[in-house]
C-alpha positions as CSV (number, residue, x, y, z in Angstrom):
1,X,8.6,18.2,15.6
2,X,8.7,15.4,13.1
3,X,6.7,16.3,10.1
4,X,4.3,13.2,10.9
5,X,2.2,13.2,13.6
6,X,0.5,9.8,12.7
7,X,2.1,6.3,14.2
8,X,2.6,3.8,11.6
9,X,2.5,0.4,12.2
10,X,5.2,-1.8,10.3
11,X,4.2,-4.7,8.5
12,X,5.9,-7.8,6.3
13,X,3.0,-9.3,4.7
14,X,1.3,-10.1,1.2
15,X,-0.5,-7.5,-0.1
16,X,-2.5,-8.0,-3.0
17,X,-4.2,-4.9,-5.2
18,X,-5.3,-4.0,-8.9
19,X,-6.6,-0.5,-10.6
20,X,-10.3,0.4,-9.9
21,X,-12.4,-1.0,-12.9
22,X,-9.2,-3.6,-13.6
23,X,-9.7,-7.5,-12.8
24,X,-6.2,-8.0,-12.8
25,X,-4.8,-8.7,-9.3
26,X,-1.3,-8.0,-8.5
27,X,0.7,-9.0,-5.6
28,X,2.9,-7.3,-3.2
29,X,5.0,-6.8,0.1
30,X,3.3,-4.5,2.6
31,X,5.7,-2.4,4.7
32,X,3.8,0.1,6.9
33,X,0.5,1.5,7.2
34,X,-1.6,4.2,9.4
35,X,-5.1,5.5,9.8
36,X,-4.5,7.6,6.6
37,X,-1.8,5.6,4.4
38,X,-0.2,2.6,3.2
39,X,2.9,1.8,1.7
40,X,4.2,-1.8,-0.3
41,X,7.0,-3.5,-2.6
42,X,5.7,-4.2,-5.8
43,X,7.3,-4.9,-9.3
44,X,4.4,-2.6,-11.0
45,X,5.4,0.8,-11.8
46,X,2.6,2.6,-10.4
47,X,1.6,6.7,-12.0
48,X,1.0,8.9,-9.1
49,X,-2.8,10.2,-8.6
50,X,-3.9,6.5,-9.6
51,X,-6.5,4.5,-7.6
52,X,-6.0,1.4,-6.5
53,X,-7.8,-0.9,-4.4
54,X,-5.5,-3.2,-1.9
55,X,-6.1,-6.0,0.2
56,X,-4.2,-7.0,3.1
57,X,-5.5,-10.4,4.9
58,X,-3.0,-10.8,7.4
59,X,-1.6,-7.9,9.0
60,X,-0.8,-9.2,12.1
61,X,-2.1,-11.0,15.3
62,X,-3.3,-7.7,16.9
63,X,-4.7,-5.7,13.4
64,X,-7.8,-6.2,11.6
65,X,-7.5,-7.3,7.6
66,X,-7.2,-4.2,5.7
67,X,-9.3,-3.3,2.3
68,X,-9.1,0.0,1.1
69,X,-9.1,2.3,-1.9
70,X,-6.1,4.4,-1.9
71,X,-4.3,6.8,-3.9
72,X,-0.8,6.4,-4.9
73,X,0.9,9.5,-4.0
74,X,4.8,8.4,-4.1
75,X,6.7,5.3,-6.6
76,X,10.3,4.8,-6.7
77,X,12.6,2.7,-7.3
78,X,13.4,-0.2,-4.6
79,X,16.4,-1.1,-3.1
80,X,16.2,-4.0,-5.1
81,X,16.2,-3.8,-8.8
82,X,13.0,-3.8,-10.5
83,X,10.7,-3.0,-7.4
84,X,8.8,-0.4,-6.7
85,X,8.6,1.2,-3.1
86,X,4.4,2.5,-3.1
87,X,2.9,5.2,-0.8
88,X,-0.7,5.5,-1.1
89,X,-3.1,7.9,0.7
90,X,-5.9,5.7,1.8
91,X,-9.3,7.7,0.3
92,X,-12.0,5.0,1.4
93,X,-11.5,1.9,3.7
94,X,-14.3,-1.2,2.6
């Protein structure tokens, strides 16, 4: 049994998202997301356990636009250098 049971839904769109009580706005690549998490490109170095507010406006014909507070709960290193593969665990959904 795979170790998770959620589907996620792949994505290639613009994702844009700054630190709770921080004005400055940061843009991404969104790669995948669920009912419970979201993951992105970015060239931020983000510290696990930090909250973050995202926006995703266009998902994708069949998906709603997506605004949420998650929690970053994975950064590493991209495939390409300087970016930052993201996993966040999405705490409240706005």
């Amino acid at each position: 049994m795979s170790k998770r049971n959620i589907r996620r839904i792949e994505l290639d769109c613009p994702i844009r998202y700054h630190a709770i009580g921080s004005d400055d706005i940061h843009e991404g690549r969104a790669c995948d997301y669920s009912n419970s998490g979201v993951s992105f490109i970015a060239r931020d170095k983000l510290e696990e356990g930090q909250l973050q507010e995202i926006h995703i406006d266009n998902p994708g014909e069949q998906m709603p636009p997506l605004h949420a507070i998650i929690e970053v709960i994975r950064c590493k290193p991209a495939e390409k250098p300087g970016e930052f593969f993201i996993a966040g665990f999405i705490k409240i959904l706005k």
